[in-house]
NULUMVO-931855 format. One record per residue (C-alpha): chain; residue number from 1; y, x, z. Coordinates in nm, 2 decimals. Example, Ala and Ser with C-alpha at 12.3 -4.5 7.8 and 13.67 -1.06 7.14 Angstrom:
<ropas>
  ch    i      yy      xx      zz
   A    1   -0.45    1.23    0.78
   A    2   -0.11    1.37    0.71
</ropas>
This chain:
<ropas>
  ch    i      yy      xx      zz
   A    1   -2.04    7.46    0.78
   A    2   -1.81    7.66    0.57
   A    3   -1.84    7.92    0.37
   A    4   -1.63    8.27    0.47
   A    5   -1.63    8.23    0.86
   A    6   -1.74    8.46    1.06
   A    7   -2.06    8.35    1.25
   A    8   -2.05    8.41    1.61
   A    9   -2.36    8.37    1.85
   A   10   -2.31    8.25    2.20
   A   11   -2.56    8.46    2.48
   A   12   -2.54    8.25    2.79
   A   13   -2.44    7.86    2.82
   A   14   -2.29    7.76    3.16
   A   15   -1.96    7.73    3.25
   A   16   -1.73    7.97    3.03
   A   17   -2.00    8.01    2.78
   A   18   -1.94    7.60    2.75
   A   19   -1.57    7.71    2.76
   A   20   -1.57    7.96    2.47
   A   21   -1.82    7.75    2.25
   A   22   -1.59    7.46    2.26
   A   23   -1.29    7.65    2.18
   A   24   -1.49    7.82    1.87
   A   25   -1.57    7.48    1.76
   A   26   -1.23    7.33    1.81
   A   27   -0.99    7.61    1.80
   A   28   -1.10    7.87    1.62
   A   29   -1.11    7.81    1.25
   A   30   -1.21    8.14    1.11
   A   31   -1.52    8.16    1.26
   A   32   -1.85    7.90    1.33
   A   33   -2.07    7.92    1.62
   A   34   -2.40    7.95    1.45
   A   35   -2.64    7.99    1.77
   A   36   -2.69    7.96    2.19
   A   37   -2.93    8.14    2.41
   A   38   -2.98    8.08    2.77
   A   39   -3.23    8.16    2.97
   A   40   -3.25    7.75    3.05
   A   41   -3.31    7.67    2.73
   A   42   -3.27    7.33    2.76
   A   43   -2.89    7.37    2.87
   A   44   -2.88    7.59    2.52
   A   45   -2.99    7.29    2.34
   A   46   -2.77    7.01    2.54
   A   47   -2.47    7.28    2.46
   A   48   -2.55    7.31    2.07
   A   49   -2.64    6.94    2.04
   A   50   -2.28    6.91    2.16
   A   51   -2.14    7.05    1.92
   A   52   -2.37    7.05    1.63
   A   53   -2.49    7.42    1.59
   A   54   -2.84    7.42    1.47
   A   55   -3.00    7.74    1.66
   A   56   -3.08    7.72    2.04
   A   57   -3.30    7.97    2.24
   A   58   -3.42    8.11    2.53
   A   59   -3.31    8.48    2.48
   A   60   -3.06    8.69    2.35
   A   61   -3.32    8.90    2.14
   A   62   -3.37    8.59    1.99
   A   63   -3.06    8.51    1.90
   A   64   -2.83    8.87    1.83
   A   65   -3.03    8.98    1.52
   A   66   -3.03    8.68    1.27
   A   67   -2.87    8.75    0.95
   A   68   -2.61    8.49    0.99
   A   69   -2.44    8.66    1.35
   A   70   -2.14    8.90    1.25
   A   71   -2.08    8.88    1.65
   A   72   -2.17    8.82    1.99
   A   73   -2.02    8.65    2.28
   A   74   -2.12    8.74    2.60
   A   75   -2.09    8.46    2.90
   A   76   -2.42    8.54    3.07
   A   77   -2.42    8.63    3.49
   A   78   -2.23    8.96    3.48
   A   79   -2.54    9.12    3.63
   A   80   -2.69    9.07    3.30
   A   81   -2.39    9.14    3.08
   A   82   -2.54    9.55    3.03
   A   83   -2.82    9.44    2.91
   A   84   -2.67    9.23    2.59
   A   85   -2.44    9.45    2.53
   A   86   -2.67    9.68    2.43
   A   87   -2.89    9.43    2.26
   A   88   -2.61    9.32    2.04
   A   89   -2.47    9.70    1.99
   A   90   -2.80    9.77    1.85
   A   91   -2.83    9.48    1.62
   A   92   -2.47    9.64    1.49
   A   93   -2.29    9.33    1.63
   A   94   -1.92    9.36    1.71
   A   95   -1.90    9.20    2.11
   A   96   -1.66    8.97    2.29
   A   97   -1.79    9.02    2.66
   A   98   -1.68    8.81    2.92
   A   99   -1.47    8.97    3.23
   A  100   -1.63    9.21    3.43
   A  101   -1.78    9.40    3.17
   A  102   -2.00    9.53    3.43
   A  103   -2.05    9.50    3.81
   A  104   -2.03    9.89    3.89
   A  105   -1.84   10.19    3.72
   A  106   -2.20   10.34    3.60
   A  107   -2.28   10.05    3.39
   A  108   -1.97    9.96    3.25
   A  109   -1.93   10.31    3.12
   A  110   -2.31   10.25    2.94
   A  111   -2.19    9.95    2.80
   A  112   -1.90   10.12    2.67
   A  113   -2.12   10.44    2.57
   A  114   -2.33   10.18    2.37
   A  115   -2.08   10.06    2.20
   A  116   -1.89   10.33    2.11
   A  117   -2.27   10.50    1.98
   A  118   -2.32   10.18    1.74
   A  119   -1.93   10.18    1.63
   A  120   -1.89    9.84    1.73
   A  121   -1.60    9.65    1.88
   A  122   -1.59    9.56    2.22
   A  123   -1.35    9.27    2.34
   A  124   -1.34    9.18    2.69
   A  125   -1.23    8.86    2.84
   A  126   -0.94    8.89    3.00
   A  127   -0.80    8.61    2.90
   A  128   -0.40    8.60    3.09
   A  129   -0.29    8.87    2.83
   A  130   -0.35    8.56    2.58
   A  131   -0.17    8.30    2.74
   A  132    0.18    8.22    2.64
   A  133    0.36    8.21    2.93
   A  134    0.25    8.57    3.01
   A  135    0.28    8.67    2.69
   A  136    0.66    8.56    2.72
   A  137    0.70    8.73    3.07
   A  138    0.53    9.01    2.89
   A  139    0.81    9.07    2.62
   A  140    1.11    9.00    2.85
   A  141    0.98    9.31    3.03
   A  142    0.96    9.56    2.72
   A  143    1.28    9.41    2.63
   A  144    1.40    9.51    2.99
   A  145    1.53    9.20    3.09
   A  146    1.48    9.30    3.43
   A  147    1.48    9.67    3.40
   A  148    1.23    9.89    3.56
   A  149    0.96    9.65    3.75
   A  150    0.92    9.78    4.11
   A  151    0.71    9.50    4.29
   A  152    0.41    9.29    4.19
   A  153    0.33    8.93    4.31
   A  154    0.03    8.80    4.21
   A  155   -0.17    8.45    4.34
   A  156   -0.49    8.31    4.23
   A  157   -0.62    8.03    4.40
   A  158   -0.92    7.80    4.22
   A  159   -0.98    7.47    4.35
   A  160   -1.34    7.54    4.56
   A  161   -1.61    7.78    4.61
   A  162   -1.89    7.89    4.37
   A  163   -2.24    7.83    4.42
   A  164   -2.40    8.07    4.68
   A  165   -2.62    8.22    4.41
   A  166   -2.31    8.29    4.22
   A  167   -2.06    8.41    4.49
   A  168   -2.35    8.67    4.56
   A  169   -2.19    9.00    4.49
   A  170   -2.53    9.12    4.34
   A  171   -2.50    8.85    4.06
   A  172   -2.08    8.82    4.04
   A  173   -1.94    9.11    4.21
   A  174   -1.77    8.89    4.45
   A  175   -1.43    8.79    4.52
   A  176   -1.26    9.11    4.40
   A  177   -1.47    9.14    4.09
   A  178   -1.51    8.81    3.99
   A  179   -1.17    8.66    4.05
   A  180   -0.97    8.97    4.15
   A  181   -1.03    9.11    3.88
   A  182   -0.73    8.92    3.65
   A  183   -0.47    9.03    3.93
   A  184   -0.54    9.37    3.86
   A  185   -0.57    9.39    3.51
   A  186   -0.26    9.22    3.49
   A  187   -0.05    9.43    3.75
   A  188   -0.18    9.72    3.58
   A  189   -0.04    9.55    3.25
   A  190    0.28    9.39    3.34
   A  191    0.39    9.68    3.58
   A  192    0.29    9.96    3.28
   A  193    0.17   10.16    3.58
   A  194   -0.17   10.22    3.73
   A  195   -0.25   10.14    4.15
   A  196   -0.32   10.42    4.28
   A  197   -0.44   10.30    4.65
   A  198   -0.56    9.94    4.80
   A  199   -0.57    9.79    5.10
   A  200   -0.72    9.49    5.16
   A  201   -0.81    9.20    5.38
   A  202   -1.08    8.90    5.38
   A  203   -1.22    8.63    5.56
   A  204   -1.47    8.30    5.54
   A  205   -1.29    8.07    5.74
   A  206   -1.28    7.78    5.50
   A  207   -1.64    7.81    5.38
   A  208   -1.86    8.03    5.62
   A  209   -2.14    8.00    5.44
   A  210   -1.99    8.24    5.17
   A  211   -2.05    8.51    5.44
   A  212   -2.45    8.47    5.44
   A  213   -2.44    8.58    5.08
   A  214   -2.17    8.86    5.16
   A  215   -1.87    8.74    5.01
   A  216   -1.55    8.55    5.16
   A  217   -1.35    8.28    5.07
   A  218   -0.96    8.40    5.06
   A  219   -0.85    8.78    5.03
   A  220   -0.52    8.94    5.07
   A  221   -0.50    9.28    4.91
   A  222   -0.16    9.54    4.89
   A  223   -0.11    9.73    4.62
   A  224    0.05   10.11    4.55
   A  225    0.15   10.21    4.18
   A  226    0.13   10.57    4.07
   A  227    0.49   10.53    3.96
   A  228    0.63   10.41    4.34
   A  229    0.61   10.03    4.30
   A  230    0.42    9.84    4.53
   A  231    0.28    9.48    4.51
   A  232    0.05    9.19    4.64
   A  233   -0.25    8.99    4.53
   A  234   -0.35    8.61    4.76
   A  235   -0.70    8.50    4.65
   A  236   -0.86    8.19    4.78
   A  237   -1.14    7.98    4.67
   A  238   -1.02    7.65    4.88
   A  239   -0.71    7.53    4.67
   A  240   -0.71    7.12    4.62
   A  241   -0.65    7.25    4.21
   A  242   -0.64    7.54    4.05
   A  243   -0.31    7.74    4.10
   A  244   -0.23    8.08    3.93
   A  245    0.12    8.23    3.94
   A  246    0.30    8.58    3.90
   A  247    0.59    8.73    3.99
   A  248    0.74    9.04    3.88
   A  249    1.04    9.19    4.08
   A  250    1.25    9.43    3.88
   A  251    1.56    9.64    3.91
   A  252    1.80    9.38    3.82
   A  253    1.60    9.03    3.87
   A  254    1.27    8.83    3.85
   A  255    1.03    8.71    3.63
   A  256    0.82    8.43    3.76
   A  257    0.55    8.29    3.60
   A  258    0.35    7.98    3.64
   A  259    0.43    7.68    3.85
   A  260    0.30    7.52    4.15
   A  261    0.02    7.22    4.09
   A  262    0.08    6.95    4.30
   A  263    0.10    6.98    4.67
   A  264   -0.17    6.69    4.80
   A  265   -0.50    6.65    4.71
   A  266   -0.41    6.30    4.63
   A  267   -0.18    6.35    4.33
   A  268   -0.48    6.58    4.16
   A  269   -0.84    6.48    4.02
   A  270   -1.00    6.64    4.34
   A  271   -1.29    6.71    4.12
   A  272   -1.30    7.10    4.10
   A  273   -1.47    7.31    3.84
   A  274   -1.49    7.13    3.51
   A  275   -1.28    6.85    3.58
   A  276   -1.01    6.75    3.32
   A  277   -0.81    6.99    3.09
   A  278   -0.79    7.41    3.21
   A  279   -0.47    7.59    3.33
   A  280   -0.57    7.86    3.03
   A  281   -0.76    7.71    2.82
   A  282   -0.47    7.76    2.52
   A  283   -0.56    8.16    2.63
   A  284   -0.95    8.10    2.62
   A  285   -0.92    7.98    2.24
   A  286   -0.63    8.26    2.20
   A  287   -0.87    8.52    2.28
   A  288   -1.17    8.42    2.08
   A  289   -0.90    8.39    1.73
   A  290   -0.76    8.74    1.83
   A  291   -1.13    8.88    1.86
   A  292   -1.21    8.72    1.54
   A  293   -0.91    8.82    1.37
   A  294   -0.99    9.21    1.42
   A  295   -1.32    9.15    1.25
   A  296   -1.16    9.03    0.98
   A  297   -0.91    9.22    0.96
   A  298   -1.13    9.55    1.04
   A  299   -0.86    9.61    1.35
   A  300   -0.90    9.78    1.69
   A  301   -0.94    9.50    1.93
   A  302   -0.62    9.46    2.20
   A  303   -0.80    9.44    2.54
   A  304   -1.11    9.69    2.57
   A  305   -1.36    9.90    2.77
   A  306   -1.13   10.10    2.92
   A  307   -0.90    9.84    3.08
   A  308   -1.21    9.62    3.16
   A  309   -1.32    9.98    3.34
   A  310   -0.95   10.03    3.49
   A  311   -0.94    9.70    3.67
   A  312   -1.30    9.71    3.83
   A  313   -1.21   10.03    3.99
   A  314   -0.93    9.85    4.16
   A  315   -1.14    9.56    4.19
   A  316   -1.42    9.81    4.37
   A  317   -1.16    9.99    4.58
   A  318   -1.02    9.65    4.71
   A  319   -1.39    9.51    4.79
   A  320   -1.43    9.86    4.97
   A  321   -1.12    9.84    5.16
   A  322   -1.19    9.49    5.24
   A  323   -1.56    9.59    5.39
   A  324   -1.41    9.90    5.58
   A  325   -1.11    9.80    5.69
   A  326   -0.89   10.09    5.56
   A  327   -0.69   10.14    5.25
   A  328   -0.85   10.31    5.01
   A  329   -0.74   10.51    4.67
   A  330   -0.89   10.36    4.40
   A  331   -1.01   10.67    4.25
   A  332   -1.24   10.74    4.54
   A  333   -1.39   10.38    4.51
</ropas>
């Protein structure tokens, strides 16, 4: 390993946490991935074996203080993510957390709280504000191609369901929290305006068995911005591949971003989750270098607690709606 990069310990080695460690290993060349808990340990070792990193364990406490970890990254459930937080803001660590920071307002304000108290940074995952294409859609706003943006269009669709004992809102948050979540960070950042009210609709029609666990399978959610402009979010977990795409209706045109995947089922892998190369995962490995970089550079990081806290609240308001049937302003959420 070489000398001068920063050492950064993974907590948590399923899905993204396989996703971020790759892209440290691969992408990332000022830092090193130097350790992996998991609660399975064995999937800590199979993950580290992978990619030849020495340290594998069963717990974060046995990971976060080791001499060699200038940083944590966070890819546990999100109903654990509190509790490392504060592990690592202890330990002094600076933390990249994955999106949502927490599954309720209460929490992600301690995690927050923690880290502020232990003056150490706090990156969260949202990982859209990384990749190029909105990052191009991005600067033909400020540079009012379109002039004042007045309607948001927003699509997320991922190519099947979770397991049950992740779509349970206890451990994910559900549909809102766990996917929603993007959508609203991003119509909060590409409109430059916050929603002030949600109304929102849901249903399990394409996988029922998401409703024994309380959580649906496809949500349609309307949007109101402080600032007058309205806009849309389409969430489904029953896409043949994974399709995101945005528009952004202003004044005097559009900006779309992201293209359809291919219509049939045929003409993709049909394989789901994990199968062949991700829609973001230039952003995933964007993210980590940015994260990385403000260590170095002893810079604020771009994307923290408070956004992280500003999109659950949407996130919570929409779920609320969604349950009751009304709209509902997201402050009272």
């Amino acid at each position: 390993m070489a000398a001068g990069r920063i050492g950064l310990a993974l907590v948590g080695a399923g899905r993204m946490g396989a996703i971020h460690a790759r892209a440290i290993a691969r992408h990332v060349p000022g830092a090193r991935l130097v350790g992996v808990a998991d609660v399975d340990v064995g999937r800590a070792r199979a993950l580290a074996d992978e990619l030849e990193v020495e340290v594998a364990v069963g717990s974060a406490e046995e990971l976060v203080g080791r001499p060699e970890v200038a940083a944590v990254i966070v890819a546990t459930s999100s109903s654990h993510h509190l509790a490392v937080i504060r592990g690592a803001a202890a330990a002094g660590r600076d933390i990249f957390c994955e999106k949502p920071l927490a599954l309720t307002v209460a929490d992600s304000e301690a995690a927050i709280a923690a880290t502020d108290a232990a003056g150490v940074r706090l990156q969260v995952g949202f990982m859209r504000r990384f990749d190029p294409a909105y990052r191009r859609g991005m600067r033909r706003l400020q540079d009012g191609a379109i002039g004042r943006p007045i309607l948001f269009k927003s699509l997320q669709f991922d190519p099947g369901p979770p397991s049950l004992a992740f779509a349970d809102p206890a451990v994910s948050g559900g549909i809102h929290v766990d996917m929603g979540i993007h959508e609203y960070d991003l119509a909060r950042w590409l409109m430059g305006d916050e929603v002030v009210e949600v109304h929102a609709w849901g249903s399990a029609v394409a996988f029922p068995d998401l409703a024994t666990v309380g959580d649906v399978d496809s949500a349609v959610v309307n949007l109101r911005f402080a600032g007058g402009g309205t806009g849309s979010i389409e969430l489904a977990r029953s896409a043949s591949s994974e399709d995101v795409r945005t528009e952004i209706v202003g004044e005097r045109g559009v900006i779309a971003i992201g293209r359809r995947p291919p219509a049939s089922p045929a003409e993709t892998d049909g394989a789901g989750w994990g199968a062949g190369p991700l829609r973001f995962d230039a952003a995933y490995a964007a993210e980590i270098r940015t994260f990385v970089r403000t260590i170095s550079d002893g810079a604020a990081v771009p994307v923290g607690g408070a956004e992280a806290l500003a999109a659950l609240r949407i996130a919570l308001a929409a779920d609320r709606s969604m349950r009751e049937g009304r709209p509902v302003a997201v402050e009272a959420a």
